[in-house]
N, CA, C and O atoms as a CHARMM CRD file, in Angstrom:
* protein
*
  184
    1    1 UNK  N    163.16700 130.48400  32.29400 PROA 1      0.00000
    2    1 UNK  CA   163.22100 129.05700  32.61300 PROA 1      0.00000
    3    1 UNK  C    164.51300 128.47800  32.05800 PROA 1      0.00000
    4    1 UNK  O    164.62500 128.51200  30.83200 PROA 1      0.00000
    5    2 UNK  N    165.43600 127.98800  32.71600 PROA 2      0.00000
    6    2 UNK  CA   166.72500 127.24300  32.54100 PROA 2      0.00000
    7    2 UNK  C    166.71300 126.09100  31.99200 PROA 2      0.00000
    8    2 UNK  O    166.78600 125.18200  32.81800 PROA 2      0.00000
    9    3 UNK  N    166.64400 125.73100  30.80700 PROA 3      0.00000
   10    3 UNK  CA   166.46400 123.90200  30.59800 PROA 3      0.00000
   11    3 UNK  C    167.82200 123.24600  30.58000 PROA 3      0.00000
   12    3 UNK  O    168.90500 123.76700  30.30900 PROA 3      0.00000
   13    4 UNK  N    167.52100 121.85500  30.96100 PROA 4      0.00000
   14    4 UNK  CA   168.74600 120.88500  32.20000 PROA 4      0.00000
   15    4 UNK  C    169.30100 120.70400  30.40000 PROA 4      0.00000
   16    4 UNK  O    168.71100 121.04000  29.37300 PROA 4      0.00000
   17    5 UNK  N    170.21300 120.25600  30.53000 PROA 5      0.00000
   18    5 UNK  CA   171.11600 119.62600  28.88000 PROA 5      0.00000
   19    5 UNK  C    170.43300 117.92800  28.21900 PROA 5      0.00000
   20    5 UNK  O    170.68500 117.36000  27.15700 PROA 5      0.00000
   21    6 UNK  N    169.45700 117.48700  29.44400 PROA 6      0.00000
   22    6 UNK  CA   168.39200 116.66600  29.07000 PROA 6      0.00000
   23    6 UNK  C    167.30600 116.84700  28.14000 PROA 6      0.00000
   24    6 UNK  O    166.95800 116.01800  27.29900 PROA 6      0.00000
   25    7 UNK  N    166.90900 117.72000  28.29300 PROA 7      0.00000
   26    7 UNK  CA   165.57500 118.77900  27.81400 PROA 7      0.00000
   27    7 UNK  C    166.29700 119.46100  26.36500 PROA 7      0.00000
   28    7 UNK  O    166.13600 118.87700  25.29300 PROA 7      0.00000
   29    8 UNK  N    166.84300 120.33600  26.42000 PROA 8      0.00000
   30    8 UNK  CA   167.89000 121.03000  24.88700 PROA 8      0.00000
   31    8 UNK  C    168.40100 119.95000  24.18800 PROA 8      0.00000
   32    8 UNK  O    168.66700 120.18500  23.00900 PROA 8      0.00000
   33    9 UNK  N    168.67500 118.48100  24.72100 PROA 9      0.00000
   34    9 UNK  CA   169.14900 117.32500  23.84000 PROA 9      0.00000
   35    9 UNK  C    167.72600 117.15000  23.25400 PROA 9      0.00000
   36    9 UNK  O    167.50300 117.59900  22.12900 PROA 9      0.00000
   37   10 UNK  N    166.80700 116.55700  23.91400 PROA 10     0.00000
   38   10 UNK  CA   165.43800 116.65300  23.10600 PROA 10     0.00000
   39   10 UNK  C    164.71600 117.33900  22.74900 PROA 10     0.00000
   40   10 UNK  O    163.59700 116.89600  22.48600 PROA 10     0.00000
   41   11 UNK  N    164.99100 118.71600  22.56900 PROA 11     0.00000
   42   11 UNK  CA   164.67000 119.68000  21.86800 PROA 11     0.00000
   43   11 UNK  C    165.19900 119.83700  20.34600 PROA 11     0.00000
   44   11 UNK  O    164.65000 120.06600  19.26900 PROA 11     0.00000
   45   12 UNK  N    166.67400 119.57900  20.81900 PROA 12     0.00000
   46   12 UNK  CA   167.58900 119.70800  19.46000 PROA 12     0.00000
   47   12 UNK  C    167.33100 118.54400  18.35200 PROA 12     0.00000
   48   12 UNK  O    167.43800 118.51500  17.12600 PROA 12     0.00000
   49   13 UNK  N    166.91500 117.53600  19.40900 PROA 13     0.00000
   50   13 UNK  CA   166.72400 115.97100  18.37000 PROA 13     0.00000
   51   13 UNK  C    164.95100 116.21900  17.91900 PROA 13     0.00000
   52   13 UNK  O    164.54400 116.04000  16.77100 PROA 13     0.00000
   53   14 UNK  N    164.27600 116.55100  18.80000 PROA 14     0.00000
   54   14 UNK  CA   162.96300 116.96800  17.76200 PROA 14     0.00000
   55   14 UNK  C    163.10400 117.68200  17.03000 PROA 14     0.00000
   56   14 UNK  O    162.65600 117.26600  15.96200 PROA 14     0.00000
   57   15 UNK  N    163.57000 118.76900  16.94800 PROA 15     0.00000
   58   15 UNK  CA   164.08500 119.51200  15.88500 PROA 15     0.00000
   59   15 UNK  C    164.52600 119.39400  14.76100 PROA 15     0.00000
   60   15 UNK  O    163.88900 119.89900  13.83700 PROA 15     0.00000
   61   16 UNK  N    165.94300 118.58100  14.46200 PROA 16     0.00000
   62   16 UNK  CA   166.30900 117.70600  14.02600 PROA 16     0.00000
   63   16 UNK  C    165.74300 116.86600  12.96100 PROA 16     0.00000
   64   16 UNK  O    166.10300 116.72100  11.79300 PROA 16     0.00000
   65   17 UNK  N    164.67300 116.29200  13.69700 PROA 17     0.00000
   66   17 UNK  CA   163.87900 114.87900  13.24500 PROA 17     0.00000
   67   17 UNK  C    162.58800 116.13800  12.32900 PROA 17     0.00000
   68   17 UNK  O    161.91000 115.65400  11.42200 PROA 17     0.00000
   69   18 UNK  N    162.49200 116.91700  12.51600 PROA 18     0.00000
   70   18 UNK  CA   161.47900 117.55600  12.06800 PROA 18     0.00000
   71   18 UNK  C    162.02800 117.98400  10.94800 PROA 18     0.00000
   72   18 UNK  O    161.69900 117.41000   9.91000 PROA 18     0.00000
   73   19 UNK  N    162.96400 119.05700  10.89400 PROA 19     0.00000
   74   19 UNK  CA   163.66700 119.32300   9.97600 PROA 19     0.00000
   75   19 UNK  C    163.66800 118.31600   8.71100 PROA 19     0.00000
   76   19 UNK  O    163.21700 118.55200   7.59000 PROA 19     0.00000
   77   20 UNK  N    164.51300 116.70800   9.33900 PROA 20     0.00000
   78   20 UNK  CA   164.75600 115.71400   8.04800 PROA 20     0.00000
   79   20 UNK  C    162.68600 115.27000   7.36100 PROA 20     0.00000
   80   20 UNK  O    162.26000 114.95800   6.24900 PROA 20     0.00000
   81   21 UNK  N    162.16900 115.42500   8.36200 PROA 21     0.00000
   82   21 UNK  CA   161.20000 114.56300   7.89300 PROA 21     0.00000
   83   21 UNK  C    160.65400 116.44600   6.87600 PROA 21     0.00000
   84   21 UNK  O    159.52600 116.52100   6.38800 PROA 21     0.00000
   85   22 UNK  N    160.94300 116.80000   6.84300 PROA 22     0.00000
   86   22 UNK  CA   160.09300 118.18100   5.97600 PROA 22     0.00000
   87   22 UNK  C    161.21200 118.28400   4.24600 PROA 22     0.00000
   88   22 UNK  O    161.07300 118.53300   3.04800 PROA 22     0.00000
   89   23 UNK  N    162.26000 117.89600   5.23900 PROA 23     0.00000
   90   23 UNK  CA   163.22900 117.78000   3.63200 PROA 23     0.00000
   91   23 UNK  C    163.05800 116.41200   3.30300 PROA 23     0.00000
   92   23 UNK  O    163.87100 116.19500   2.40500 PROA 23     0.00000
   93   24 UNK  N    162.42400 115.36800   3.55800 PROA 24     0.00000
   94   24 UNK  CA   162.27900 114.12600   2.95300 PROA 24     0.00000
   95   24 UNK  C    160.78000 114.60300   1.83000 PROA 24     0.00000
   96   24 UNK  O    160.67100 114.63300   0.60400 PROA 24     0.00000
   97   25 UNK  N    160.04300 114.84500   2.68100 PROA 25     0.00000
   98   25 UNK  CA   158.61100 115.96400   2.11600 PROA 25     0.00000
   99   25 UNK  C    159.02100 116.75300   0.76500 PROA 25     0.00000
  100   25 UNK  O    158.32500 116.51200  -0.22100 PROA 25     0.00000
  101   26 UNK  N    159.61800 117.27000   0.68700 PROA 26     0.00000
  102   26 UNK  CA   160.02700 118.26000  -0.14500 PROA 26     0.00000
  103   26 UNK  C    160.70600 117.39600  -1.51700 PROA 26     0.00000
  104   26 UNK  O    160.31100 117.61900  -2.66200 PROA 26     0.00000
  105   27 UNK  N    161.74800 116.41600  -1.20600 PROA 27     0.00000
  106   27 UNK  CA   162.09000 115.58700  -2.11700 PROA 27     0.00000
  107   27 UNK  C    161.22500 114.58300  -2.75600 PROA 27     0.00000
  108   27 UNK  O    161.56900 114.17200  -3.86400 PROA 27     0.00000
  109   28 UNK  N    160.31000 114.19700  -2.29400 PROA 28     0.00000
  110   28 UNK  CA   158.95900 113.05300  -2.12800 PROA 28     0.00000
  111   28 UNK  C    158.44200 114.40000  -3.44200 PROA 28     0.00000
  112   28 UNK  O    158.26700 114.30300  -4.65700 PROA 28     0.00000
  113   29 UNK  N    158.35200 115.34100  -2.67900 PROA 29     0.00000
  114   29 UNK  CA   156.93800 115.93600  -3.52100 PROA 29     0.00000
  115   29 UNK  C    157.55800 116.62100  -5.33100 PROA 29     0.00000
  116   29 UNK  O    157.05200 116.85700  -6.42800 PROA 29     0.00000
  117   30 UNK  N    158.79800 116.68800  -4.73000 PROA 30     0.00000
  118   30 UNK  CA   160.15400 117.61500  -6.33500 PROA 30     0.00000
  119   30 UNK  C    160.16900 115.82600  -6.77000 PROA 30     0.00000
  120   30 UNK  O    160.75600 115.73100  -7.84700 PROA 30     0.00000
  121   31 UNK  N    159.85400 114.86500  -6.42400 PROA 31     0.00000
  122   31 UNK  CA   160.01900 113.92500  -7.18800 PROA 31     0.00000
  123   31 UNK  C    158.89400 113.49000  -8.37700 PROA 31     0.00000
  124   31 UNK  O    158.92200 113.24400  -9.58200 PROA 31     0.00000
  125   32 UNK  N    157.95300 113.54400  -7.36400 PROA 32     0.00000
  126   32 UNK  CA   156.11800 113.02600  -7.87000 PROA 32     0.00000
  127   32 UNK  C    155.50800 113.95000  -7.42200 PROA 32     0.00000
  128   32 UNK  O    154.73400 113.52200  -6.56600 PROA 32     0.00000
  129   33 UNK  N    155.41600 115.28600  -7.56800 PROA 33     0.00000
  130   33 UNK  CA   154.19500 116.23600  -7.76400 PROA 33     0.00000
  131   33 UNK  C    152.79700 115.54400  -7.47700 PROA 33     0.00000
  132   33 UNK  O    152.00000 115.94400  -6.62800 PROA 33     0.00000
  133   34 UNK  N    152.62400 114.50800  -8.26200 PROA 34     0.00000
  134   34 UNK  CA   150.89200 114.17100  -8.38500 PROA 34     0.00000
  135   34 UNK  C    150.73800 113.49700  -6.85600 PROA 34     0.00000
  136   34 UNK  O    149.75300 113.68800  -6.14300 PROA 34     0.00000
  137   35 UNK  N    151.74700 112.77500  -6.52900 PROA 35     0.00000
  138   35 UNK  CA   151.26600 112.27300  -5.08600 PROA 35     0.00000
  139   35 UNK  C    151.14200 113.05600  -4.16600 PROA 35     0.00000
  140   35 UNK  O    150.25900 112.84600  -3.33400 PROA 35     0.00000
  141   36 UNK  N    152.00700 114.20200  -4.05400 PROA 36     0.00000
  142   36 UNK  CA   151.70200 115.70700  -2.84000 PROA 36     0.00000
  143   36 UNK  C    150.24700 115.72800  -3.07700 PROA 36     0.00000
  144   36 UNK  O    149.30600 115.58700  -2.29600 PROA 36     0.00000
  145   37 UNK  N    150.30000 115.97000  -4.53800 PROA 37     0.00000
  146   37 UNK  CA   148.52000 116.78500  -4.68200 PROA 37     0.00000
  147   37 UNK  C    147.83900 115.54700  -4.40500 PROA 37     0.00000
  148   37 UNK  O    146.66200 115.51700  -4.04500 PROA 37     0.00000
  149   38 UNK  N    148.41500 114.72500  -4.53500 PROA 38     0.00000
  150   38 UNK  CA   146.50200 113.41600  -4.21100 PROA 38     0.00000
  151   38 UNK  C    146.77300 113.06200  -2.87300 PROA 38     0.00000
  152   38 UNK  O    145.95900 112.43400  -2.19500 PROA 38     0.00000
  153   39 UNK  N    147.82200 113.41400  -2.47500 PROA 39     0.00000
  154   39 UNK  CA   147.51300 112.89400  -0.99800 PROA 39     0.00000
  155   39 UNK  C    146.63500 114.41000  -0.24800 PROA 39     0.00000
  156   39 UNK  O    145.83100 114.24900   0.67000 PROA 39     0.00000
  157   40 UNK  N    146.87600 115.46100  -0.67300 PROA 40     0.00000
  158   40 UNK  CA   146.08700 116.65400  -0.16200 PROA 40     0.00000
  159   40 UNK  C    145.04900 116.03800  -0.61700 PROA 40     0.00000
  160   40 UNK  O    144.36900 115.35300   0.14700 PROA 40     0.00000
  161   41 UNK  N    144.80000 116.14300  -1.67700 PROA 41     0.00000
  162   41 UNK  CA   143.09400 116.11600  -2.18500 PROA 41     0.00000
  163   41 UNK  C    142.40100 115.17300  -1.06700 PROA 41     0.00000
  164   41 UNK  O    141.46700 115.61000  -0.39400 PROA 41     0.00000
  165   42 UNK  N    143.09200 113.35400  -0.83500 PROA 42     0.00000
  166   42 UNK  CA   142.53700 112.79700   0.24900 PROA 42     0.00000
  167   42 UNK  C    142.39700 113.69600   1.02300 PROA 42     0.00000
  168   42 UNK  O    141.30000 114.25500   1.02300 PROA 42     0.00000
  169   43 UNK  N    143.30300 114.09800   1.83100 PROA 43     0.00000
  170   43 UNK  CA   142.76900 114.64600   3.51000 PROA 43     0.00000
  171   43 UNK  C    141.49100 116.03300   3.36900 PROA 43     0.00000
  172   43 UNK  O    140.52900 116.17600   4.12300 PROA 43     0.00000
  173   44 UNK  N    141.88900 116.99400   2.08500 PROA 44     0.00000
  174   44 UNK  CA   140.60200 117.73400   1.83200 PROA 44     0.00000
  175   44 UNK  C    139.25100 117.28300   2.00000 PROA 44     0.00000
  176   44 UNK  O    138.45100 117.54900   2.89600 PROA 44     0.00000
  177   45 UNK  N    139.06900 116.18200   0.46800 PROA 45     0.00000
  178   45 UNK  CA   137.95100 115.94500  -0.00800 PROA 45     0.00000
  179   45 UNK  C    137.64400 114.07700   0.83200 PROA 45     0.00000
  180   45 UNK  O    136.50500 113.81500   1.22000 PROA 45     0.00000
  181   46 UNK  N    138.37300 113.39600   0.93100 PROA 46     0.00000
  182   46 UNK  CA   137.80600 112.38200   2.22900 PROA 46     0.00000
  183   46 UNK  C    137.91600 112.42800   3.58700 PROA 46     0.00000
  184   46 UNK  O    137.39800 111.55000   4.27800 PROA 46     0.00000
């Protein structure tokens, strides 16, 4: 399947956007540890 340079632009920009939002994650969590874990614990245990 050939994708148009429409399609690979929004591929590359979801990508992208995924990437920053996982390294924002990562800094969030190397900042405050306890909020990673209590925000898991919410989605676990409520």
């Amino acid at each position: 399947m050939k994708l148009t340079p429409l399609w690979r632009g929004f591929i590359a920009g979801a990508a992208i956007a995924l990437g920053a939002a996982a390294l924002g994650l990562i800094f969030v969590a190397y900042q405050q540890p306890g909020l990673l874990l209590q925000l898991v614990n919410l989605r676990y245990c409520g």
